[in-house]
N, C-alpha and C positions, 0 to 999 in steps of 0.2 A: 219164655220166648219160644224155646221147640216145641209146646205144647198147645200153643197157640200156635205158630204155625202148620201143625198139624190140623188144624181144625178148621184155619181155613184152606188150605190143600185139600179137605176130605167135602168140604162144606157142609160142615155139618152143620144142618138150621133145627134141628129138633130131635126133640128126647127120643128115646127106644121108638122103634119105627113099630107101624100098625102094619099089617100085611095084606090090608083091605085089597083082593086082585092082585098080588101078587103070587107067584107060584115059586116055590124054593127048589133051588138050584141043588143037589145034593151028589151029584156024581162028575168027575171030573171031564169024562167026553161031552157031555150036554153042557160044559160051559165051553170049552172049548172049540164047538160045534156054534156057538152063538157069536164070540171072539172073534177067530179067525177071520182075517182080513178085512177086519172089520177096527174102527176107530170108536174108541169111549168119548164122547165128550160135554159137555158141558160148560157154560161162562169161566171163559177164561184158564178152559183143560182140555186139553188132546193127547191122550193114552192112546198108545199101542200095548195090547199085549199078547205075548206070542206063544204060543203052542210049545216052544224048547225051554220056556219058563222064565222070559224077560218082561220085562216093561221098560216103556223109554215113550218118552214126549216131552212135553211141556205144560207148563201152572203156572198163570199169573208170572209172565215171563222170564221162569227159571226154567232150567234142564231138570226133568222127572228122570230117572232112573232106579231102577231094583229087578227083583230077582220074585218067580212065587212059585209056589208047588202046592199041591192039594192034599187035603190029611181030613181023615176023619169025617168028609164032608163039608170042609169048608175050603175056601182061598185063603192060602197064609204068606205073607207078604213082607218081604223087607224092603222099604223105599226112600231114595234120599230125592230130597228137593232143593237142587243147586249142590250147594256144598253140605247141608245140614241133613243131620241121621236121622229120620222119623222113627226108626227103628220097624220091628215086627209086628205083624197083628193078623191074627185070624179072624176073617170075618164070612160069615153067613151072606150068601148070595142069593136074590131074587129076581126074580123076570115078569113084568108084565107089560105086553106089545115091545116097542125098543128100547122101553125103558128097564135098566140096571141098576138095580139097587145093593150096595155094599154096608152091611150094618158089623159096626166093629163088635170086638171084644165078644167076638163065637155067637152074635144075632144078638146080644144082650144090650149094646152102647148104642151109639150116634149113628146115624145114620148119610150117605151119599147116592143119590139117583145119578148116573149117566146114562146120556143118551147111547143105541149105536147106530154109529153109521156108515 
């Protein structure tokens, strides 16, 4: 059940993501610099995430909350959805136009587009 709700939280619709146009995100001011005051979203997701290293919104009408910090070039993330622990993940960030693409397990797993706006 957590594992599954993880997936749909993250939406993930398909295998290892292609990076056709997308540009990789690798340094923590340049993500930050796209973030900032700026809203992630996507069908039935509205992230904030903040510069002091929070996250908070809403999914598929629960409370999103956690915490992230940058390591090694990626965004690493602990996030609960409602009451339930997704836990942590490093995931490899990408950019192309407003679209934000989040590919779990260090660019290797599933992948999540948001919008920002």
């Amino acid at each position: 059940m957590k594992r599954a709700c993880a997936l749909v939280l993250a939406m993930a619709l398909a295998p290892p993501a292609s990076a056709e146009g997308f540009s990789q995100i690798s340094e923590k001011g340049a993500f930050v610099s796209l973030v900032e005051g700026r809203e992630l979203t996507r069908f039935g997701i509205k992230l904030d995430v903040t510069r002091d290293g929070r996250i908070k919104g809403r999914a598929f009408g629960r409370d999103v909350t956690g915490a992230w910090r940058w390591r090694s070039g990626y965004f690493c993330r602990d996030l609960y959805w409602g009451q339930m622990d997704l836990g942590p993940n490093c995931q490899a960030v990408k950019v192309r136009g407003r679209t934000m693409r989040f590919i779990s397990d260090r660019g290797t797993g599933q992948f999540a587009d948001l919008q920002l706006r």
